[in-house]
Wavefront OBJ file of the C-alpha trace (Angstrom):
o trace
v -27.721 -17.596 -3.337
v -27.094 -18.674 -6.866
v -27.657 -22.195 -7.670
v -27.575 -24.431 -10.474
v -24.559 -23.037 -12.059
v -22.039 -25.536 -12.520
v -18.840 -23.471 -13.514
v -19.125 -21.710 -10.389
v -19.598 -24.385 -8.174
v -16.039 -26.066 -9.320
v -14.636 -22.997 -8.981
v -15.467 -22.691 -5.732
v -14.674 -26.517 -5.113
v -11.540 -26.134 -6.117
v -11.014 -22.739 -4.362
v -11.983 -24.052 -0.680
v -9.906 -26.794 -0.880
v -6.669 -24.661 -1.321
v -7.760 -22.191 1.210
v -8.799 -25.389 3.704
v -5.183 -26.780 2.663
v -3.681 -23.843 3.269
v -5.013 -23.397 6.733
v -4.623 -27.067 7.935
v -1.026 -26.094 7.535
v -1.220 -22.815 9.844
v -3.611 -24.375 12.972
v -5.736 -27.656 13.912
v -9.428 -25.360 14.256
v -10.136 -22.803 11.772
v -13.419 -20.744 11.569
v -15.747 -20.115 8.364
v -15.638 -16.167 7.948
v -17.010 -15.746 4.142
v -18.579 -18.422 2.116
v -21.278 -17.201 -0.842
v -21.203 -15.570 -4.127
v -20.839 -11.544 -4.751
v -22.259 -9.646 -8.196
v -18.822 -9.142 -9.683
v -19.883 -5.931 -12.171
v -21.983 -3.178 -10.785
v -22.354 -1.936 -13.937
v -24.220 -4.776 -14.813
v -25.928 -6.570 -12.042
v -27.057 -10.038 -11.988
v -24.629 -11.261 -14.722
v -21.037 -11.658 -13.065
v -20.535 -13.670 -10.151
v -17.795 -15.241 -7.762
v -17.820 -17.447 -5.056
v -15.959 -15.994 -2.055
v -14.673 -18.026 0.937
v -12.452 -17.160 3.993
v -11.125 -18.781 7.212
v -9.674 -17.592 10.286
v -7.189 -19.797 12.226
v -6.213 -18.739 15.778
v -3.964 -21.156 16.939
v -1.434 -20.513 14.467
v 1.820 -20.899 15.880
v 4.966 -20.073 13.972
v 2.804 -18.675 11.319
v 5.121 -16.706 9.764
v 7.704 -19.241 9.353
v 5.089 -21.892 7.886
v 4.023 -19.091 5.352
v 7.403 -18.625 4.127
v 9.065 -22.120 4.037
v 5.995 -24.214 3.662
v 2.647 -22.332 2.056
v 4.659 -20.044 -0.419
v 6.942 -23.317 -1.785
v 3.707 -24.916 -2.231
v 1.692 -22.863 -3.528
v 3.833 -21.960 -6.075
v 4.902 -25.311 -7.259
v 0.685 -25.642 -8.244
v 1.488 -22.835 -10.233
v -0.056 -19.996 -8.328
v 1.426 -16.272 -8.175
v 2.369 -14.635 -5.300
v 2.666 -11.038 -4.332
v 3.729 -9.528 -0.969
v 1.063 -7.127 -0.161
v 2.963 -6.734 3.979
v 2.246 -3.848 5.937
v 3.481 -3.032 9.842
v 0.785 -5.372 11.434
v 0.537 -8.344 8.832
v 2.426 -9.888 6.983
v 0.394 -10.620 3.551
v 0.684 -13.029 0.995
v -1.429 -12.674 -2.453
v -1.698 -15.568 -4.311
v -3.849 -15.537 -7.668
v -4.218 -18.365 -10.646
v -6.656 -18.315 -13.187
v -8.850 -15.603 -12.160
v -9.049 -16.965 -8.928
v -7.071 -14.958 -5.928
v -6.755 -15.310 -2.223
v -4.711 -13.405 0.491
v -2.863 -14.941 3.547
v -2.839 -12.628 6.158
v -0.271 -13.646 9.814
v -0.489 -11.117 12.075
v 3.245 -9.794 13.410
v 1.723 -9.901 16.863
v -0.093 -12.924 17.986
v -0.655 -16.031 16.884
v -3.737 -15.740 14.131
v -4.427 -16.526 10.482
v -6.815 -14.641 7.802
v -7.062 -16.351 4.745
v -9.944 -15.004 2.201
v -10.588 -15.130 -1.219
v -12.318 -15.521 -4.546
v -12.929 -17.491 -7.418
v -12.856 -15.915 -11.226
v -15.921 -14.239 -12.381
v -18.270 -16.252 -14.184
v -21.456 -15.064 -16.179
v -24.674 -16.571 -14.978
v -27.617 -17.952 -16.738
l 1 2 3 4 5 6 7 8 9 10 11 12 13 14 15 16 17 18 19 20 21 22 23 24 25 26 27 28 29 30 31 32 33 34 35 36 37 38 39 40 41 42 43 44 45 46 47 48 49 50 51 52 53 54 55 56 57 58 59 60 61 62 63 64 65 66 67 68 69 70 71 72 73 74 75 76 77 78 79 80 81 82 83 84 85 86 87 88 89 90 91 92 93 94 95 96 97 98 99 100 101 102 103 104 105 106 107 108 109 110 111 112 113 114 115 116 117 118 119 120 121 122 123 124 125
């Protein structure tokens, strides 16, 4: 695990507390899925990096409405960008600002909650 890199670590501040936010909003108990860094350039290993972080949330009820008419307002009142990235099974939400990007995933059948993402790549020391 990187450490010592300041840049990163506010990213990734500032990255799990939207994603926390954002699941408060779907459920009372969410579980850690994804929390450390990944090499962003393969090409080039050891110089990129980005913190990634994910939660799942399985007592999400009315998911799908709170996505729509509470999350996506939100969300894009901060200034972030959304894309619908939906399929059959989940409905998907892609939300990205400043190199940073996270997905919202509600499942069409059940009540849970994915939410992962990741911060911009940074170059480390």
């Amino acid at each position: 695990m990187i450490t010592g890199n300041t840049e990163l670590d506010r990213l990734a501040e500032d990255l799990t507390a939207v994603i926390d936010g954002v699941a408060g909003t779907f459920g009372t108990s969410a579980e850690r899925t994804v929390d450390g860094e990944l090499d962003c350039d393969p090409a080039q290993p050891g110089r990129l990096f980005c913190r990634q972080y994910g939660l799942r949330v399985d007592d999400a009820s009315d998911a799908v409405r709170k996505l729509v008419d509470v999350v996506l307002p939100m969300l894009e009142g901060q200034g972030w960008r959304t894309r619908d990235r939906s399929n059959p099974r989940e409905l998907i939400a892609q939300f990205s600002r400043d190199g940073a990007d996270f997905n919202v995933h509600v499942s069409r059948v059940g009540d849970g909650v994915a939410i992962v993402g990741s911060t911009a790549c940074v170059s480390v020391p």
